[in-house]
N, C-alpha and C positions, 0 to 999 in steps of 0.2 A: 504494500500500500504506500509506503514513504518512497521508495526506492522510483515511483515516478514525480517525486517532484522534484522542481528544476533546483540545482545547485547552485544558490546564487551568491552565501558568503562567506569571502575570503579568510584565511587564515587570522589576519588583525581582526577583522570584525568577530569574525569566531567568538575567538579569544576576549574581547571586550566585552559580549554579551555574555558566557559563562561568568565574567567576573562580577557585573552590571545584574546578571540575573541573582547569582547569590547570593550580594548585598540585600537588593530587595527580599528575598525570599528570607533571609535572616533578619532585616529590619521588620519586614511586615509579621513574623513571630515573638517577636521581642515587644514589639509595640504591640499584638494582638491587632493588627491592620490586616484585614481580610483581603483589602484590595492590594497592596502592597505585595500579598504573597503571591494572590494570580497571575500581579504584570509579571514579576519575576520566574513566577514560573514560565510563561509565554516569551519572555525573551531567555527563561537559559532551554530549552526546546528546540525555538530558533539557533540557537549557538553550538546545540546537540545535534540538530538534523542538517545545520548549514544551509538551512531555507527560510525565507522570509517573504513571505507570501504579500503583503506590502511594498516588496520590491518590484513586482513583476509587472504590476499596468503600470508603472514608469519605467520599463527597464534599466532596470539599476542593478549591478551584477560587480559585487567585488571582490569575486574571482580572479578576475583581469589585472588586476592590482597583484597580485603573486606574482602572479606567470614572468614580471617583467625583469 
């Protein structure tokens, strides 16, 4: 099921959403912030699957940012 969606981010971005996500996901436990823990979980997801589905009706792909 995952394995068809597009591959859109790069190693940094990766990288910054696992970090980005498990702040939240620890701030929004700590503070008992419900929402806090969703976003987080949704961007470390994104940072796990390397897809970001908000990238794609803008083509925005930074994969390409590696490669160079």
């Amino acid at each position: 099921m995952f394995d068809k969606l597009p591959k859109n981010v790069g190693k940094t971005d990766r990288n910054f959403r696992l970090a980005a996500g498990g702040v939240l996901v620890l701030g929004g436990i700590v503070s008992q912030s419900w929402i806090f823990t969703i976003i987080g979980l949704v961007v470390l997801a994104t940072g796990a699957l390397g897809t970001c589905l908000a990238y794609v009706p803008f083509k925005i792909d930074t994969t390409t940012k590696d490669k160079d």
